[in-house]
C-alpha positions as CSV (number, residue, x, y, z in Angstrom):
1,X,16.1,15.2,35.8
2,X,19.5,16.8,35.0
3,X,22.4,18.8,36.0
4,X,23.4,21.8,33.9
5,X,26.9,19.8,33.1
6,X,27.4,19.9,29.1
7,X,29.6,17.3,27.5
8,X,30.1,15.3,30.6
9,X,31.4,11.8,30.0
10,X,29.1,8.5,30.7
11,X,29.3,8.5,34.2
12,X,27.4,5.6,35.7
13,X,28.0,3.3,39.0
14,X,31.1,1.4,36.9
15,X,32.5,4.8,35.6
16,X,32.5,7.7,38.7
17,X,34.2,10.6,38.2
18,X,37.5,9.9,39.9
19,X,39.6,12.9,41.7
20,X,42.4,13.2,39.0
21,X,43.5,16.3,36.7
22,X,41.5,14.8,33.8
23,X,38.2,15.0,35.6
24,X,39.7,18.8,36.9
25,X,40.1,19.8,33.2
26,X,36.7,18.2,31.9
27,X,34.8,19.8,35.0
28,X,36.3,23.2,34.1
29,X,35.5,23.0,30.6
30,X,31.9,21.8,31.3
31,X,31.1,24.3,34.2
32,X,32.6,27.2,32.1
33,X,30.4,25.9,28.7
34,X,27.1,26.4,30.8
35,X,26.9,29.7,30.5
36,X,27.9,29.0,26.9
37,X,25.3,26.4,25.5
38,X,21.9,27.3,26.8
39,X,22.2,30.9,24.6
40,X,20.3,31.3,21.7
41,X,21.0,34.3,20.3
42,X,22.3,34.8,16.5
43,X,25.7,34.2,17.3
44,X,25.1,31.4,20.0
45,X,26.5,28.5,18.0
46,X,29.5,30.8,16.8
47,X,30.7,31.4,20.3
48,X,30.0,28.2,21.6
49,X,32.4,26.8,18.4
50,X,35.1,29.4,20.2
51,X,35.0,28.4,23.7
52,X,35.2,24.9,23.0
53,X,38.4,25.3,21.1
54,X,39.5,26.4,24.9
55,X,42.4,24.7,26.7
56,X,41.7,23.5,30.0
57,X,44.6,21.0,30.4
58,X,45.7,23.1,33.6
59,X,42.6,22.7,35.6
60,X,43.0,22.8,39.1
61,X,41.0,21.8,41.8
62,X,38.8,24.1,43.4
63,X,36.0,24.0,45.9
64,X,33.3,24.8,43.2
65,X,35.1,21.7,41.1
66,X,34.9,19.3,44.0
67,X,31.3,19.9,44.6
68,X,30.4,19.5,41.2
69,X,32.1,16.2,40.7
70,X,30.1,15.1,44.0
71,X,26.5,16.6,42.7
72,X,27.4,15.3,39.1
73,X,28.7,11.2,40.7
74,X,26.0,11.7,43.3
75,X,22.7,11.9,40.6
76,X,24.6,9.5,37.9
77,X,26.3,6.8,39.9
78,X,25.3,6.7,43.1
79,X,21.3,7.2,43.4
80,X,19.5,3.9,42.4
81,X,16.5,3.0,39.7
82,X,13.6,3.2,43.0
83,X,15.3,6.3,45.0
84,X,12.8,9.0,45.5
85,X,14.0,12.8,44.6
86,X,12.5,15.9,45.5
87,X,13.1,19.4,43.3
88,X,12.0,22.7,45.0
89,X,9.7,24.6,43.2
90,X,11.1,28.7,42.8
91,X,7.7,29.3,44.8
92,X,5.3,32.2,43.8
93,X,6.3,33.8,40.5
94,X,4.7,36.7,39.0
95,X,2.8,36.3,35.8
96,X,2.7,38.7,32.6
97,X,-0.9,39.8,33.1
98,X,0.1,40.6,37.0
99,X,-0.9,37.7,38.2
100,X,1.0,35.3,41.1
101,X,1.2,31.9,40.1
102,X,3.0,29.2,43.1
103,X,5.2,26.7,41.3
104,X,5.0,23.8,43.3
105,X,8.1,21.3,45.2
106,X,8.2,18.3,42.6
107,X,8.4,14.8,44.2
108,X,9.6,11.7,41.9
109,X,10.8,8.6,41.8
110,X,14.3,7.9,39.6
111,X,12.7,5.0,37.3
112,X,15.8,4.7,34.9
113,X,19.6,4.3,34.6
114,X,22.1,7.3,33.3
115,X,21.5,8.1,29.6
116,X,22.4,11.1,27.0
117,X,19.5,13.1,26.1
118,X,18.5,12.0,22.6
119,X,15.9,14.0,21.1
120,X,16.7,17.2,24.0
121,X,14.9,20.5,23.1
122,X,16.9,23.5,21.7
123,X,19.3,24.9,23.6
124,X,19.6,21.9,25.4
125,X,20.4,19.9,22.7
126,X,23.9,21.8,22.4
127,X,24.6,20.3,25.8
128,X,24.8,16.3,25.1
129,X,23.5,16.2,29.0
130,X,23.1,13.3,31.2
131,X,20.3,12.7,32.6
132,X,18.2,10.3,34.6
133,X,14.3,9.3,34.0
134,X,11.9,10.0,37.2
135,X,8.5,9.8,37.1
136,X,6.4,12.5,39.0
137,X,4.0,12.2,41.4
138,X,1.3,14.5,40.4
139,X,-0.4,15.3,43.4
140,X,2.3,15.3,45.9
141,X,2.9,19.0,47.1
142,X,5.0,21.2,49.2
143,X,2.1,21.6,51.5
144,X,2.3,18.4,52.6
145,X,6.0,18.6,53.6
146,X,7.4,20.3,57.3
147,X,8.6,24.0,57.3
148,X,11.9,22.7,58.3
149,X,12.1,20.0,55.5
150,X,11.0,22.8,53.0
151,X,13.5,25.1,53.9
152,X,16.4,22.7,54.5
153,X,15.5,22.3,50.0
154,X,16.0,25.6,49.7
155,X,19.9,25.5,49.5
156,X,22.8,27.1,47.3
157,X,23.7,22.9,46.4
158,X,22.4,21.4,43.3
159,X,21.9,18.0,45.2
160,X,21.9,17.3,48.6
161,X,20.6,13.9,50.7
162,X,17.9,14.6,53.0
163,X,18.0,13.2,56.5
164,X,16.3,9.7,57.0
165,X,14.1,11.3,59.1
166,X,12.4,13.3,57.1
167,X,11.7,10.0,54.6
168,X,8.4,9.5,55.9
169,X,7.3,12.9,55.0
170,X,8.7,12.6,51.9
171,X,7.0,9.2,51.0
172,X,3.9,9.8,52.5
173,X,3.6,13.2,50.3
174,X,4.3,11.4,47.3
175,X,2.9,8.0,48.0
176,X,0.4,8.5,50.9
177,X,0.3,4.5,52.4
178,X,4.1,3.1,52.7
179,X,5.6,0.4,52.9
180,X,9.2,-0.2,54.2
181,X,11.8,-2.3,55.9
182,X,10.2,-1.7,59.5
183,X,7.5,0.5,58.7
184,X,4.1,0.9,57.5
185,X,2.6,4.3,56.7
186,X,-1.0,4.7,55.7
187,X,-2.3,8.5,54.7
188,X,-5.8,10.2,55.4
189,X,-6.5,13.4,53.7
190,X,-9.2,16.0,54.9
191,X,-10.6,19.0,53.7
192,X,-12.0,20.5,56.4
193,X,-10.4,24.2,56.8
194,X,-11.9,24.0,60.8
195,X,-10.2,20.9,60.9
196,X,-8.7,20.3,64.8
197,X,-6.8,17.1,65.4
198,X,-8.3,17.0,68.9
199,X,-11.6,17.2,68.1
200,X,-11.6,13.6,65.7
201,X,-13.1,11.6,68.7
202,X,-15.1,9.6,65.6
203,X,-11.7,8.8,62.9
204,X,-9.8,7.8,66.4
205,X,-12.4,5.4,68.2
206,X,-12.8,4.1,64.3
207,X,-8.8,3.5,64.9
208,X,-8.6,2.1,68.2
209,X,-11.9,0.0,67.8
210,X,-10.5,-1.6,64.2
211,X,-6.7,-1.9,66.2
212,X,-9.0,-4.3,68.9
213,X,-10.5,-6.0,66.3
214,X,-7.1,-7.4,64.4
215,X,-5.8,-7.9,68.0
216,X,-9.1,-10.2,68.7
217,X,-8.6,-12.0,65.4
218,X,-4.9,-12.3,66.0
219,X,-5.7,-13.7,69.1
220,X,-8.6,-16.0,68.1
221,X,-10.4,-14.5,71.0
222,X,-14.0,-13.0,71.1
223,X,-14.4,-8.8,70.6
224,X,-15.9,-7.8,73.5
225,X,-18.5,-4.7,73.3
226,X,-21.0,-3.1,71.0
227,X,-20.5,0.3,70.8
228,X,-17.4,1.1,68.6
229,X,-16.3,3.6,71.6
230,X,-16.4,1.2,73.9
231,X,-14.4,-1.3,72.0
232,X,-12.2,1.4,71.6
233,X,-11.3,2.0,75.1
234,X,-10.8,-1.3,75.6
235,X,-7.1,-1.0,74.1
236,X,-4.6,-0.6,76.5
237,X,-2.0,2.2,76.1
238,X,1.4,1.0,74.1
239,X,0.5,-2.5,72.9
240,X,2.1,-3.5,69.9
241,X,-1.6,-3.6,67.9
242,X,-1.8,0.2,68.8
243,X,-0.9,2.4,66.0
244,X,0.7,6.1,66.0
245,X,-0.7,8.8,64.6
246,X,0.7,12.2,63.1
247,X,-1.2,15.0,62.5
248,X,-0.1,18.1,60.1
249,X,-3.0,20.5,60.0
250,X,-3.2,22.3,55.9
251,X,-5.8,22.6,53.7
252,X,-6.3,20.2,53.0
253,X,-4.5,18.3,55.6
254,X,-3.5,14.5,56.5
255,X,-3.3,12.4,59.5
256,X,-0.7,9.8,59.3
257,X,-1.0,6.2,60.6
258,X,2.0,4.2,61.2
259,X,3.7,1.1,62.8
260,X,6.8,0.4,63.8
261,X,8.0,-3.3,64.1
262,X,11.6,-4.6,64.6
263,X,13.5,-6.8,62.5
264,X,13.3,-9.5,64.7
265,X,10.5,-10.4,67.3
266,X,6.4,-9.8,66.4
267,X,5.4,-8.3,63.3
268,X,2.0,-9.4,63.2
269,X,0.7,-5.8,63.1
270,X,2.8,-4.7,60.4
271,X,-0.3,-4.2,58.2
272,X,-2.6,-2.6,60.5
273,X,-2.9,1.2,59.0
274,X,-3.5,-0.6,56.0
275,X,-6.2,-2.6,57.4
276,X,-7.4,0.8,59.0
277,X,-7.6,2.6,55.6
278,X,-9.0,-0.4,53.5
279,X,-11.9,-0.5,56.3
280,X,-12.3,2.3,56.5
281,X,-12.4,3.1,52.8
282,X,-15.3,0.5,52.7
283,X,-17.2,2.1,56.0
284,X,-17.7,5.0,54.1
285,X,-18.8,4.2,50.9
286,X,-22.5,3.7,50.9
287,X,-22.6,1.0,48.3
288,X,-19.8,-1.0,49.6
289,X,-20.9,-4.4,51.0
290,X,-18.2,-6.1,52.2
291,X,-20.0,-9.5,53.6
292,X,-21.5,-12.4,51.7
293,X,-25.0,-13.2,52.1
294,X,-24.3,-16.0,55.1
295,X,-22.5,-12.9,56.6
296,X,-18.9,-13.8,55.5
297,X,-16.2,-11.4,54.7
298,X,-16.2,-11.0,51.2
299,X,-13.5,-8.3,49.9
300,X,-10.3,-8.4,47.7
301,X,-7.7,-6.1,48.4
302,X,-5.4,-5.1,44.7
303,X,-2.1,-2.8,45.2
304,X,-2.4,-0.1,42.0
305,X,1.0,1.2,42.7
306,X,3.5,-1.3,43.2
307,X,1.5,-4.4,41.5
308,X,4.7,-6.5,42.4
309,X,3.9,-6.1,46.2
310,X,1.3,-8.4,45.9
311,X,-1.2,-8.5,48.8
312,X,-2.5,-11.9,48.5
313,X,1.0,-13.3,48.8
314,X,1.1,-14.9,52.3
315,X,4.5,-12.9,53.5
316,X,2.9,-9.5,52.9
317,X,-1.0,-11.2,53.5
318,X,-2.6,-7.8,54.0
319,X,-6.0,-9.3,52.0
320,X,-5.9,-11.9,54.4
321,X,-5.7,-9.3,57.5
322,X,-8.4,-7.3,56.1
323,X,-11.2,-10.1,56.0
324,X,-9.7,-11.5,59.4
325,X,-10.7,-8.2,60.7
326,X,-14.2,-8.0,59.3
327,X,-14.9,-11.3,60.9
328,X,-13.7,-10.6,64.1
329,X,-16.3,-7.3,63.9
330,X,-19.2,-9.2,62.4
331,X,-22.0,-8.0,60.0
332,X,-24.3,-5.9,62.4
333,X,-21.5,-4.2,64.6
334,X,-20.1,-3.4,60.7
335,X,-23.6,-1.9,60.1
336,X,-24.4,-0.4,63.0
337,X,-21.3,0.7,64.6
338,X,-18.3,0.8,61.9
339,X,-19.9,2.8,58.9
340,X,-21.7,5.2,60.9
341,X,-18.6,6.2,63.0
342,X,-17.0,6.3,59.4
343,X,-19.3,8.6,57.9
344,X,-19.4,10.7,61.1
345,X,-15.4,11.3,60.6
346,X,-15.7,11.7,57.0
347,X,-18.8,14.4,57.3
348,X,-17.9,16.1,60.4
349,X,-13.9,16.2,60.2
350,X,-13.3,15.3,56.3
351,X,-11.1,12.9,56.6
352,X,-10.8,10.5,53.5
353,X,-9.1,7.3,53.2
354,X,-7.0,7.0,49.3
355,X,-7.8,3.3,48.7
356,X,-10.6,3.6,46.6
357,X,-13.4,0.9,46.6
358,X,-14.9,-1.0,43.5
């Protein structure tokens, strides 16, 4: 990604554009240049020659200089190799044989340091532009964002910083289970157009029942109950191994799972909507057979995103979580009660888990 700034100098963390007349003058010649250098008619390059040979040693400030110095030190020096980005798509644009095509909200993760274009398409090329690498997230949409946080993109600014509240939506679009500093996020899709989030008695009792069983394993104490539902109204309202859950209701549309836990204090079910998902992932998948043949939990957990958050490692020990769970459930309530109540979400409310099961 880019700003339209040609002939910029390197501006990275170590070299900002600093408030002086020398940044005024190169701002004013690099704003007036972009109307300049993307042309490609016959005598493009011939007025582009002219306008360079322009004197903008008197540059002044001006409000539309100021903002561009804080866009252009903003994207360049100031956003960091892992920060995630989100470009607003122009919407629904009509097509040449009449037909409206939607261009879609981009979501990306910055992935590399400032560097000049090299190897730019024409016009661009005329523009020696900065620019930083981002990879996209290819099936992170709009759709999955709020009306507010899609219409607080739609601005006059080139860049602007999105409130940390809207982070989670963000994240969750583009990478669907989260983790962060004090927060876990875990994302289930569903497909069902007569989807009603009050009507999901099977995907929450599947919650609540799986929240019990960490809590039981957590707690070296015995699961008490057969019936999924009635494990599941066995947890008490606002205990810590209770997860939240937020709803946004597209087609398709999600349910988000997440967990809260302070910097200090318990943090034992930091991993518990991504227990929930792994499970229930496995639940409903026919052909998944997460216990051994002496009715041991028997499953590996791999992360395909970030393969340096390791879950195996004992600090994160989500792996560990997961089979701690299954054992607290045992083999037949698994059968019985677990992948039934599974498959009844995923056939009767289309919810799907995204870890996928091998």
């Amino acid at each position: 990604m880019f700003l339209e700034f040609p002939n910029l100098p390197f501006v990275t963390s170590d070299s900002r554009l600093e408030k002086s007349p020398r940044t005024a003058s190169t701002l004013a010649r690099s704003i007036h240049l972009a109307s300049f250098v993307y042309r490609t008619g016959s005598d493009a390059e011939l007025r582009l020659a002219e306008e360079e040979e322009r004197d903008f040693s008197n540059a002044r400030w001006s409000k539309k200089r100021s903002l561009a110095r804080g866009w252009v030190n903003a994207l360049y020096a100031e956003a960091r190799v892992g920060d995630v980005v989100v470009v607003p798509g122009p919407g629904h644009r009509k097509m040449a044989d009449g037909s409206w095509k939607l261009f879609p909200t981009l979501i990306g993760e910055i992935v590399g340091e400032t560097e000049r274009w090299a190897g730019a398409p024409y016009p661009y090329s005329q523009g020696r532009l900065l620019t930083r690498r981002v990879r996209w997230i290819p099936d992170a949409h709009e759709g999955q964002l709020s009306p507010r946080l899609a219409l607080a993109l739609r601005t006059q600014n080139a860049l602007v910083r999105l409130p940390a509240g809207e982070l989670e939506q963000v994240l969750g679009a583009a990478f669907k289970n989260v983790v962060l500093k004090n927060e876990t996020l875990a994302r289930f899709l569903t497909s069902n157009p007569e989807f009603h989030s009050y009507e999901n008695y099977h995907f929450l009792s599947f919650i609540q029942a799986t929240c019990a069983a960490f809590r039981s394993a957590e707690q070296r104490s015995e699961l008490v109950g057969n019936s999924i539902f009635e494990i599941a109204g066995s947890m008490e309202r606002d205990s810590e191994y209770v997860v939240e859950q937020d709803a946004n209701i597209h087609s398709p549309g999600y349910s988000t799972l997440k967990v809260l836990f302070p910097d200090t204090g318990s943090r034992r079910a930091k991993n518990l909507p991504l227990i929930i998902a792994c499970l229930f992932a496995l639940a409903a998948s026919p052909e998944a057979s997460p216990f051994d043949a002496d009715g041991s939990p028997n499953v590996n957990v791999s992360n395909s995103e970030s393969p340096e958050l390791d879950p195996c490692d004992p600090e994160f020990g989500l792996e560990k979580d997961v089979r701690d769970t299954l054992d607290a459930i045992g083999y037949d309530r698994w059968v019985n009660e677990w992948c039934p109540t599974a498959r009844s979400a995923q056939e009767n409310d289309g919810f799907e888990a995204l870890p996928t099961v091998e």
